[in-house]
C-alpha angles and dihedrals in degrees: 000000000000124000087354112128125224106217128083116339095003091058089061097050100052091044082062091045094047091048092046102038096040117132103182138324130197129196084281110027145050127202120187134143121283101255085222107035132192089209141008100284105017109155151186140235111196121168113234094225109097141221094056117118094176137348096275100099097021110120127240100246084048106057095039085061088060100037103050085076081050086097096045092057103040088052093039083058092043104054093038099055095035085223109160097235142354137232113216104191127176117192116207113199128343104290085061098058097273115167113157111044087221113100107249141153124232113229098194109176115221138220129176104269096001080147087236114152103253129172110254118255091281097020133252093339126059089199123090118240118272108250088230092052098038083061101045091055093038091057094042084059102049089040081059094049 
């Protein structure tokens, strides 16, 4: 789904991908393969409830009805590419990589040296997180809670 449009010709077309490329779908979730995937079996977890772009404003009860089929998939792609890992990746809003406005999670299946963008083993710092700051963003985020 990434970089395809919804609107017009495009609509049609990923209707047919996601009817030829589905791999299961629940009361509250679809999988199905990325129409433009970084590997073989990469795949996509999308709810079925609308009028989420993203999980910001989905509520609690919503998203725990799609994501309990996260680990079904994860370990389906898994077994059936043979790949030694998977990323799952969710990107909230634009900034983050955001493409399609619908709330999904990414299922990349990963091999050593695939060549595959991946964070390092701490991230994108090697350095540890200062104690002070550590605590000023740790309180911002309860305080948002």
């Amino acid at each position: 789904m990434n970089g395809v449009q919804s609107a017009g010709t495009d609509s049609h077309v990923l209707a047919l991908l996601v009817w030829v490329a589905q791999i299961f779908e629940t009361e509250h979730a679809l999988a199905f393969l990325d129409a433009f995937p970084m590997a073989r079996g990469h795949s996509l977890l999308i709810p079925k409830a609308t009028g989420y772009a993203d999980l910001y404003d989905m509520p609690p009860d919503v998203a725990a009805a799609f994501l309990r089929e996260l680990p079904r998939l994860a370990k389906a792609v898994k077994d059936a590419t043979g790949c030694e890992g998977v990323n799952i990746v969710q990107n909230n809003g634009k900034a983050a990589g955001q493409v399609v406005m619908h709330a999904h999670f990414h299922v990349i299946p990963r091999m050593s040296g695939d060549g595959i963008v991946k964070l390092g083993a701490h991230g994108a710092s090697a350095n540890m997180i200062d104690p002070a700051m550590a605590q000023e963003v740790g309180d911002a985020i309860r305080a948002a809670l």
